[in-house]
FIKOL-825056 format. One record per residue (C-alpha): residue in one letter; z, y, x. Coordinates in Angstrom, 1 decimal, always signed. Each point is the difference from the previous one (the first is absolute). Layout:
N
<type->A&zz->Z&yy->Y&xx->X>
...
This chain:
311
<type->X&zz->-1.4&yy->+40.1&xx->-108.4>
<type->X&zz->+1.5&yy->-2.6&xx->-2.1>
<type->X&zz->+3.2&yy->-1.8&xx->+0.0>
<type->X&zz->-1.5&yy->-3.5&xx->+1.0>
<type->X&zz->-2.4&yy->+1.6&xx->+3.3>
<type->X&zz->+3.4&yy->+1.9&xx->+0.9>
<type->X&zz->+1.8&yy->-3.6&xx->+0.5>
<type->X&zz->-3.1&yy->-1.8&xx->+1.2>
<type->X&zz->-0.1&yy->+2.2&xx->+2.8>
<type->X&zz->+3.5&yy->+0.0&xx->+1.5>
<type->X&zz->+0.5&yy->-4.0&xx->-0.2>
<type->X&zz->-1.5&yy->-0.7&xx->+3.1>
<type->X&zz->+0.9&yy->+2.3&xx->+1.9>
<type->X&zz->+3.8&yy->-1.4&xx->-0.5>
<type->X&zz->-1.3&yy->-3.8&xx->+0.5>
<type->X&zz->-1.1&yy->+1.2&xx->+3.6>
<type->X&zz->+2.8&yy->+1.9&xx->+0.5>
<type->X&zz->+1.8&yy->-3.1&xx->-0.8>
<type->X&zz->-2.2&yy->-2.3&xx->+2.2>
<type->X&zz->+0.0&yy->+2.0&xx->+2.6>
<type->X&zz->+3.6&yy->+0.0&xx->+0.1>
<type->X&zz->+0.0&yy->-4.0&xx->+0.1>
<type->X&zz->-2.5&yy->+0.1&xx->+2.6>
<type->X&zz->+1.8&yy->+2.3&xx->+2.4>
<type->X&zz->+3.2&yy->-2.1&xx->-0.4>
<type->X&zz->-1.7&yy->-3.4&xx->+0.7>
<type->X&zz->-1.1&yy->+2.0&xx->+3.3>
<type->X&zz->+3.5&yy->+0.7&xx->+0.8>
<type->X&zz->+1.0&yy->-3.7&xx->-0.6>
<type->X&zz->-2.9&yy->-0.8&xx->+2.3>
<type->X&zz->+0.8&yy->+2.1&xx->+2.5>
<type->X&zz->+3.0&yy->-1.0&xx->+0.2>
<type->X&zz->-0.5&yy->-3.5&xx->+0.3>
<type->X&zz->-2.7&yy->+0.6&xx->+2.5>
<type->X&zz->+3.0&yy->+1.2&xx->+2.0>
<type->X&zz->+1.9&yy->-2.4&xx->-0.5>
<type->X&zz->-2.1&yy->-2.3&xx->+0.8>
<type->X&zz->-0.5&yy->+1.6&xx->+4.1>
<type->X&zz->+3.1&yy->+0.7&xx->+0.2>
<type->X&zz->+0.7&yy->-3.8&xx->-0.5>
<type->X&zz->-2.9&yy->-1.3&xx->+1.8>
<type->X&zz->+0.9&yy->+2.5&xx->+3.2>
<type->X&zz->+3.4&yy->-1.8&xx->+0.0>
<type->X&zz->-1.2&yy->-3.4&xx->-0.3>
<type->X&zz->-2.0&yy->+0.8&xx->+3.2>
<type->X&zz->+2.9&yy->+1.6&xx->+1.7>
<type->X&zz->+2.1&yy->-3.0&xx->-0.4>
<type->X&zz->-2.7&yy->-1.8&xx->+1.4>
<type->X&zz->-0.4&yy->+2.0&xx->+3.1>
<type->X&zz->+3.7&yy->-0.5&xx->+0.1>
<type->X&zz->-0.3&yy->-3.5&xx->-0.1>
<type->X&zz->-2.7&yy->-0.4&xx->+2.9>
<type->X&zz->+1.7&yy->+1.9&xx->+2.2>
<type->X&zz->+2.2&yy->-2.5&xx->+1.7>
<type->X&zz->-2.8&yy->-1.9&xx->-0.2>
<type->X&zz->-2.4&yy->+2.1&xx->+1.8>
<type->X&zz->+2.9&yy->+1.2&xx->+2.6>
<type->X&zz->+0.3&yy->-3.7&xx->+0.8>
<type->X&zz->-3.3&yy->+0.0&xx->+0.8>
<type->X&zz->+0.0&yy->+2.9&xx->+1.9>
<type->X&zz->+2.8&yy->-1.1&xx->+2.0>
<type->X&zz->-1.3&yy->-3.8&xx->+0.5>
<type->X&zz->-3.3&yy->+1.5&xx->+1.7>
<type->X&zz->+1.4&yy->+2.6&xx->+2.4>
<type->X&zz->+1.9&yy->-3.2&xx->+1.2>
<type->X&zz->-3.4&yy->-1.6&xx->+0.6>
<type->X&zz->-1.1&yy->+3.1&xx->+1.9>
<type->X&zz->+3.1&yy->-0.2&xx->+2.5>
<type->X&zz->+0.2&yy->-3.6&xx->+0.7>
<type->X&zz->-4.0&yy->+0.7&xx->+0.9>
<type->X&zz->+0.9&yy->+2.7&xx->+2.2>
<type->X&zz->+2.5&yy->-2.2&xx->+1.7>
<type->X&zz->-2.3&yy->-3.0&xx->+0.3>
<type->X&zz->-3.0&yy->+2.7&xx->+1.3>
<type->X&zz->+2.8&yy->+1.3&xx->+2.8>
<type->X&zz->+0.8&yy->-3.5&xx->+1.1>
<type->X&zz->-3.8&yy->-0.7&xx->-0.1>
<type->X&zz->-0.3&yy->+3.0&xx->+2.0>
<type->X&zz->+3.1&yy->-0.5&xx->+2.8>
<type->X&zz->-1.6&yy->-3.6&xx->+0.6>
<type->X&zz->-3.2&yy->+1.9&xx->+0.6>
<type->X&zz->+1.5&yy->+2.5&xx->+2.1>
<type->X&zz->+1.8&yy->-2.6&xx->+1.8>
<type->X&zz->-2.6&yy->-2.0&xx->+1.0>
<type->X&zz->-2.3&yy->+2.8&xx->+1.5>
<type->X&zz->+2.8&yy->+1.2&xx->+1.8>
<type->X&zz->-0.2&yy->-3.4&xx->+1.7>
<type->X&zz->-3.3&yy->-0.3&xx->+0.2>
<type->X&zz->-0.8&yy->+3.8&xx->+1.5>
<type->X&zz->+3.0&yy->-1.0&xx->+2.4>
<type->X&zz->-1.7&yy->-3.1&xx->+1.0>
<type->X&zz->-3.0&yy->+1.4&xx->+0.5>
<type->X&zz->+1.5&yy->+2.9&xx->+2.5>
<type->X&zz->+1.4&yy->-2.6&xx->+2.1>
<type->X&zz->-3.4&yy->-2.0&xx->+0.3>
<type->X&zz->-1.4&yy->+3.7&xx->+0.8>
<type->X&zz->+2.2&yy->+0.3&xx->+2.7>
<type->X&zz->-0.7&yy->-3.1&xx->+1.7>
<type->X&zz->-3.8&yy->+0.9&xx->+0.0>
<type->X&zz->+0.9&yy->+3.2&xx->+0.9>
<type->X&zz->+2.3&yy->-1.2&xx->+3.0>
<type->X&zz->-3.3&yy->-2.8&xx->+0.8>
<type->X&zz->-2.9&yy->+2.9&xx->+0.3>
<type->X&zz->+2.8&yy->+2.6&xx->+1.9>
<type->X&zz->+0.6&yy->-2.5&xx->+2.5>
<type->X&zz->-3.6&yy->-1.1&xx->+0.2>
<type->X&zz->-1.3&yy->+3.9&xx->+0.1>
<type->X&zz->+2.9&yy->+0.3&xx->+2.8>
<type->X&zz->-1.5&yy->-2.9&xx->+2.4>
<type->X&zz->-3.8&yy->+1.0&xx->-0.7>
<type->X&zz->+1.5&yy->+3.3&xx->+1.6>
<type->X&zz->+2.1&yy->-1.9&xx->+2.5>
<type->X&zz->-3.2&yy->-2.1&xx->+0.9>
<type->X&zz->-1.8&yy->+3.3&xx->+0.0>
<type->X&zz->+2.2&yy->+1.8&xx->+2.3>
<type->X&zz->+0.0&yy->-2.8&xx->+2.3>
<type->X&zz->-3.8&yy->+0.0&xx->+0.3>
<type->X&zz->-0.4&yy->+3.5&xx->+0.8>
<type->X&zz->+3.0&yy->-1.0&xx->+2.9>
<type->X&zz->-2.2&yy->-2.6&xx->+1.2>
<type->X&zz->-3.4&yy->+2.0&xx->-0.1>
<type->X&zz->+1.7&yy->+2.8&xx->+1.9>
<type->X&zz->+1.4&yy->-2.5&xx->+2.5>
<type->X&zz->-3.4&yy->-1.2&xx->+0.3>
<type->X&zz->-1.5&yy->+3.7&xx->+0.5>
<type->X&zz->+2.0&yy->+0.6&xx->+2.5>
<type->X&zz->+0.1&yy->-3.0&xx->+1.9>
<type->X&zz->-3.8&yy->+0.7&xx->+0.1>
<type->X&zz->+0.6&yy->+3.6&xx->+1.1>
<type->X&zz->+2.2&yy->-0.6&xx->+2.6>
<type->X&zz->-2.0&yy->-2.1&xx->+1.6>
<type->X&zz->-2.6&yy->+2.5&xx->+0.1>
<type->X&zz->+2.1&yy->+1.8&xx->+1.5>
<type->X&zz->+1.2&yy->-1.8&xx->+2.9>
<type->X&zz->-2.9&yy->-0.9&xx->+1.1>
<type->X&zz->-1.2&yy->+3.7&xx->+0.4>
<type->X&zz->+0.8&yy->+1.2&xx->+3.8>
<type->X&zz->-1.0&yy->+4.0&xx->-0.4>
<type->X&zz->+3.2&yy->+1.9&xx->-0.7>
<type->X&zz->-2.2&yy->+2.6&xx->-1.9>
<type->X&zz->-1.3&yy->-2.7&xx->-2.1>
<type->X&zz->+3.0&yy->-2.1&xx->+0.0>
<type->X&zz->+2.3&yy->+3.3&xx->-1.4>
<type->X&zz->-3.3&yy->+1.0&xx->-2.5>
<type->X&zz->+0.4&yy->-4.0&xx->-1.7>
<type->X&zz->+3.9&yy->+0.4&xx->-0.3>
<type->X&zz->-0.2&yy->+2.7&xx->-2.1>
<type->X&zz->-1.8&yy->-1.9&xx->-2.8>
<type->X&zz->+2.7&yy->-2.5&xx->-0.1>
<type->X&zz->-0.5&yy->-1.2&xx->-3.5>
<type->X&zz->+2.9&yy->+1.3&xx->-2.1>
<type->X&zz->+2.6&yy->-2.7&xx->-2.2>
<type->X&zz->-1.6&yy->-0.5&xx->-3.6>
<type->X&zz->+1.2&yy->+1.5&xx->-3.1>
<type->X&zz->+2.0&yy->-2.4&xx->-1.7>
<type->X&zz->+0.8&yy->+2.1&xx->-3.8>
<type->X&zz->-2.9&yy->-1.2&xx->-1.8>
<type->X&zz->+0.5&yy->+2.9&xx->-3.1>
<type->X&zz->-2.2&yy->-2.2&xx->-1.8>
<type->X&zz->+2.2&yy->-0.1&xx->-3.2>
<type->X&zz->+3.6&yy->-1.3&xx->-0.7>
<type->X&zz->+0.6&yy->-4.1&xx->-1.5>
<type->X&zz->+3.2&yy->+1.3&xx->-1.7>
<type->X&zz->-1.4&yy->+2.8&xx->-2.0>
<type->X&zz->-2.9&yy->-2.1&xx->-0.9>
<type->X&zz->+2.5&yy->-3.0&xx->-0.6>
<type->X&zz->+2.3&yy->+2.7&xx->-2.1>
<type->X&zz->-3.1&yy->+1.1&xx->-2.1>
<type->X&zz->-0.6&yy->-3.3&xx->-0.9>
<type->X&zz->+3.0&yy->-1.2&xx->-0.5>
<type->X&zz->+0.7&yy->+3.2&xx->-2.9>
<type->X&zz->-3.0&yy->-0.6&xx->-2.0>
<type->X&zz->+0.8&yy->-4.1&xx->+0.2>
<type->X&zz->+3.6&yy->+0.8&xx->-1.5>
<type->X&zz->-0.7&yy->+3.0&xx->-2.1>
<type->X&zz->+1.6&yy->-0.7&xx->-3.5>
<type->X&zz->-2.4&yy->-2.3&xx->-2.2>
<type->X&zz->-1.9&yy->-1.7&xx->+2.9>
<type->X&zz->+1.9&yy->-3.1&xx->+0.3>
<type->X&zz->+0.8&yy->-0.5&xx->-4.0>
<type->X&zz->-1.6&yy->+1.6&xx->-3.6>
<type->X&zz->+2.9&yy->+2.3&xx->-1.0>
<type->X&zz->+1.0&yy->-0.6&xx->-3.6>
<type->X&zz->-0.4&yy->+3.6&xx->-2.6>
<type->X&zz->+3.4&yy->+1.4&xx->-0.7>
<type->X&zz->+1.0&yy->+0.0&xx->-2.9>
<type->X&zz->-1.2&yy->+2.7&xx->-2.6>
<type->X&zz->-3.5&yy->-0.7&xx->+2.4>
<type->X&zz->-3.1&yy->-1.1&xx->-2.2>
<type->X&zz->+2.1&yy->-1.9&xx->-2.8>
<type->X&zz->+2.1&yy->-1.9&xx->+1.6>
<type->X&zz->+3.4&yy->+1.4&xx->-1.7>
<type->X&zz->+2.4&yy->-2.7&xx->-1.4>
<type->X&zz->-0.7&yy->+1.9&xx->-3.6>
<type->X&zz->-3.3&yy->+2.2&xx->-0.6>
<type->X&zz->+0.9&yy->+3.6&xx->-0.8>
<type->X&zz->-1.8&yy->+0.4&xx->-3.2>
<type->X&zz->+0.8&yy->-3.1&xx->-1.7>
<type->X&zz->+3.5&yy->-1.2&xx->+1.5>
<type->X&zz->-1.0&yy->-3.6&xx->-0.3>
<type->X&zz->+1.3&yy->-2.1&xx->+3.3>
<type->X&zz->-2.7&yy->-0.8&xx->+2.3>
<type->X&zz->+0.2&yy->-3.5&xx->+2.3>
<type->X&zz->-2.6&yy->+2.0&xx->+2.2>
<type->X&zz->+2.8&yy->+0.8&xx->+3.3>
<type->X&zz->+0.9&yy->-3.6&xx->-0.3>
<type->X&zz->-3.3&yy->-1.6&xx->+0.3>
<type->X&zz->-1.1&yy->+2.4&xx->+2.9>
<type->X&zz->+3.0&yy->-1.1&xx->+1.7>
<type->X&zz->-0.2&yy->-3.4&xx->-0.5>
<type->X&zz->-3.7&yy->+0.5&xx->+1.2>
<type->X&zz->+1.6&yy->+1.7&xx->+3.1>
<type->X&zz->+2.1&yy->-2.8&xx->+0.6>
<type->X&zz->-2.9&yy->-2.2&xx->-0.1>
<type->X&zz->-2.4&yy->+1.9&xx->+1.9>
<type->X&zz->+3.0&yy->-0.1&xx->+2.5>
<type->X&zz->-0.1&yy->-3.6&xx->+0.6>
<type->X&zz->-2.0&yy->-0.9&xx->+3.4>
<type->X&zz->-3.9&yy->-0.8&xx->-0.6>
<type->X&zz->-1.5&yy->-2.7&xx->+1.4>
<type->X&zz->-0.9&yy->+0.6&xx->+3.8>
<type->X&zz->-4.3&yy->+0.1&xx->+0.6>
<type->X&zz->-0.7&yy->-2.0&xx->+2.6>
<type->X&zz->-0.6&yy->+2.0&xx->+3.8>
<type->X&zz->-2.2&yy->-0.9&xx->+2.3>
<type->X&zz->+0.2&yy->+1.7&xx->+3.8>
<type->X&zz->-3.0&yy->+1.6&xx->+1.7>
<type->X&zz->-0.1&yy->+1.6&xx->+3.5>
<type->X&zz->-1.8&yy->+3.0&xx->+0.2>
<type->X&zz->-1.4&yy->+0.9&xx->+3.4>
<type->X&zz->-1.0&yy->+3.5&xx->+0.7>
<type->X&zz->-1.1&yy->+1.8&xx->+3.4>
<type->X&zz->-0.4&yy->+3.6&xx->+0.0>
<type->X&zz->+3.2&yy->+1.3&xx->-0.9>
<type->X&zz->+2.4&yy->+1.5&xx->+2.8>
<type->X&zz->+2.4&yy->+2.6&xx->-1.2>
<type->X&zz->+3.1&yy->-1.3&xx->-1.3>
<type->X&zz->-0.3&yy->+2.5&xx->-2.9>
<type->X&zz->-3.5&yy->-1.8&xx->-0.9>
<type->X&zz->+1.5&yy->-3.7&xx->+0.4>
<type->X&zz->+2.6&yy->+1.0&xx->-2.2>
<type->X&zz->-1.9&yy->+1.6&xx->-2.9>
<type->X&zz->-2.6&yy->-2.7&xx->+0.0>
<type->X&zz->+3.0&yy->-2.9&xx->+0.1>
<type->X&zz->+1.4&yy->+2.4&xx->-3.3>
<type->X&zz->-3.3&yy->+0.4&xx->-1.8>
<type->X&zz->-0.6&yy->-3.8&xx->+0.5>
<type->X&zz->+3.2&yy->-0.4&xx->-1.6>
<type->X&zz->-0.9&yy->+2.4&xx->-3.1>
<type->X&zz->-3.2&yy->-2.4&xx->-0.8>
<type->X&zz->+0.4&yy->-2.1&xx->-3.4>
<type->X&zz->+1.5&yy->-3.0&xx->+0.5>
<type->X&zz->+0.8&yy->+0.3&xx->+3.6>
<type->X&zz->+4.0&yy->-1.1&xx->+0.1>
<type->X&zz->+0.8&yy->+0.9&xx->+3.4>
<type->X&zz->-1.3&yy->+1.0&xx->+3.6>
<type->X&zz->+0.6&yy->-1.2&xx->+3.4>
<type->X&zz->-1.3&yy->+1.7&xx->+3.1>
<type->X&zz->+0.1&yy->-1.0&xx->+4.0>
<type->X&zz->-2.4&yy->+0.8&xx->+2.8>
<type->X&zz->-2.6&yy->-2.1&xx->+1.6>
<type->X&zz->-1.3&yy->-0.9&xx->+3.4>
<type->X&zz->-3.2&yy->+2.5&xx->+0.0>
<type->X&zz->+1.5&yy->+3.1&xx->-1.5>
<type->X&zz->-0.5&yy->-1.8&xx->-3.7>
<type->X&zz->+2.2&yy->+0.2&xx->-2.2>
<type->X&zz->+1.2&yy->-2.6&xx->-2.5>
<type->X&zz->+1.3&yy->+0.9&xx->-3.3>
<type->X&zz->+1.6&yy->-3.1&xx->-2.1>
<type->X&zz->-0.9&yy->+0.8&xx->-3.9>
<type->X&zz->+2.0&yy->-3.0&xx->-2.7>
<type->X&zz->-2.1&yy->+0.7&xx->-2.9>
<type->X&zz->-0.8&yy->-1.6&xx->-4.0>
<type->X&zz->-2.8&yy->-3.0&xx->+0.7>
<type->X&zz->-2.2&yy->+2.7&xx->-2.1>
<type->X&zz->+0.5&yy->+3.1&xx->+2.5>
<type->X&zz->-3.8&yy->+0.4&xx->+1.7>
<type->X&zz->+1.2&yy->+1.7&xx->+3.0>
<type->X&zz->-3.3&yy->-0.3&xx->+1.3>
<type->X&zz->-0.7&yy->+2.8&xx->-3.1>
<type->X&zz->+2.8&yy->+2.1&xx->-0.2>
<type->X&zz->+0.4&yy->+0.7&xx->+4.0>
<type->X&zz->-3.3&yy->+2.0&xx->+0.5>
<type->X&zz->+1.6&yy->+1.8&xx->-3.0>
<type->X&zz->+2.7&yy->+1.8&xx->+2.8>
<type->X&zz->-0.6&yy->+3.6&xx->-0.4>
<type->X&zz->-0.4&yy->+1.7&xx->+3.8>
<type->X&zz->-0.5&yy->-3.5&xx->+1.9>
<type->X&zz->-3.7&yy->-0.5&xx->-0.8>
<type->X&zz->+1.4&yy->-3.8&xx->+0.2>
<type->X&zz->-2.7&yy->-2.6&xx->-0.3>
<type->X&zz->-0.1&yy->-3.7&xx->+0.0>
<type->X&zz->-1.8&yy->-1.6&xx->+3.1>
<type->X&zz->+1.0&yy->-3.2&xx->-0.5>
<type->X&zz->+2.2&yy->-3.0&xx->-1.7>
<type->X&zz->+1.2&yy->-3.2&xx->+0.1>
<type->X&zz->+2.6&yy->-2.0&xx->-1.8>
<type->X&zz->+3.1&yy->+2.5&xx->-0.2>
<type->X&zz->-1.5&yy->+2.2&xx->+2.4>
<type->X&zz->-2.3&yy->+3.4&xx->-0.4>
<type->X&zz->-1.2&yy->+2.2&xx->+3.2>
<type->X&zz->+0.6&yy->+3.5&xx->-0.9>
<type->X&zz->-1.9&yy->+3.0&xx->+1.7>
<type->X&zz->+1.8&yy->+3.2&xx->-0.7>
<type->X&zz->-0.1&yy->+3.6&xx->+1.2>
<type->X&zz->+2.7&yy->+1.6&xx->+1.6>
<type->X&zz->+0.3&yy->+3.4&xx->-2.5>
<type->X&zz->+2.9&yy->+1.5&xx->+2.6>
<type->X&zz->-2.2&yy->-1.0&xx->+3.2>
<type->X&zz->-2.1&yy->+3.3&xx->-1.3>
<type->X&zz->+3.0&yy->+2.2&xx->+0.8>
């Protein structure tokens, strides 16, 4: 091999060695400004975050303020609420006892008036007997008529009691929720001052108590018209008074009167809306078989059946 391919083939091999040592330091240099250049922009971000945080704890701060004055507006809303259903339900327990007093006393004198009939019938029985009796000479006869004197009349009528029907009543009329909507608590269906996932303040309790407040205000009365209801058939006190208490359970019936008539009838006083068909809803009474014989102007003839007559 000559001189000149001897030095023709070991020049490039040193001017890669050479380039490859430039490359490899320009990688170093660019590496470590790549570094440099993270490092740098991870601080500037850092400073940042510092920066905002004041900021964001302001924030933070500003809306759990929101969230308590809610709460506090929502438990106002709420004691308002609370209030005036307390007045309401204790309003309404005193109007229940006045009815409750009005049918009692009128249960007590059908039984009075009762009592004093079967007095009267056995006075007449045994006026009658008596003078049967005296009239009969023969001893044998006369001693064989006294022993079937007629004997006094039962006067317990065990056909039921008006205060356990009247206490009955009186617990389903009063039982919580009857008288007024009650309101969710809060935590209930959404209705918390902030939602749970997203913390934002919520003017939900607020309006539902200001609603509450409003649906608190009185409505405007309906107007009532009276209608006497005249029935014949009932005798029990225990069957006057549960037909006088279903009449008084029939939509848009407001109240209920009752009092005895001249021929056994007896006359229950229904106030009622102008669109209550009595004439309807009364042959509607479960166990009465009641039907409607006739009517006039603020009047309706009532047949009913006794159901404790079958006992």
């Amino acid at each position: 091999m000559s001189v000149n391919e001897t030095a023709g083939a070991r020049l490039p091999n040193r001017f890669m060695a050479d380039l490859t040592q430039a490359m490899r330091s320009t990688a170093e240099t660019a590496r470590l400004a790549t570094i440099e250049q993270c490092q740098a922009e991870a601080k500037g971000y850092i400073e940042q975050l510092h920066s905002r945080t004041d900021d964001e704890a302001a924030s933070l701060r500003k809306a759990a303020e929101a969230d308590v004055s809610a709460i506090r507006d929502w438990s106002k809303a709420e004691m308002e609420r609370i209030r005036v259903e307390t007045e309401q339900r204790i309003a309404r327990r005193r109007e229940l006892l006045e009815q409750e007093l009005q049918e009692y006393n009128a249960a007590i004198e059908l039984e009075i008036e009762r009592v004093q009939k079967r007095v009267s019938g056995f006075e007449d029985e045994v006026a009658q007997f008596f003078e049967q009796l005296l009239q009969e000479a023969d001893p044998t006869v006369f001693a064989s008529m006294a022993a079937q004197m007629p004997d006094p009349p039962a006067f317990e009528s065990g056909r039921g009691n008006i205060a356990a029907d009247l206490k009955a009543r009186r617990e389903q009329i009063m039982r919580p929720g009857q008288t007024t909507g009650a309101e969710p608590a809060p935590g209930a269906n959404g209705t918390q001052p902030a939602e749970a996932e997203g913390g934002e303040a919520a003017a939900a309790p607020v309006a539902s108590g200001k609603a509450a407040a409003a649906a608190a205000a009185p409505a405007k009365a309906a107007q009532v018209d009276s209608t006497q209801v005249v029935v014949v058939g009932l005798v029990s006190v225990a069957s006057i008074a549960t037909f006088k208490r279903q009449l008084g359970r029939l939509p848009g019936v407001k109240s209920v009167g009752v009092s005895s008539g001249p021929d056994g009838e007896f006359i229950f006083t229904v106030s009622h809306t102008q669109d209550t068909s009595l004439n309807q809803l009364i042959p509607t009474l479960p166990q009465f078989q009641a039907r409607v014989v006739s009517e006039r102007e603020g009047v309706l003839n009532v047949s009913a059946h006794d159901p404790e007559a079958e006992g």
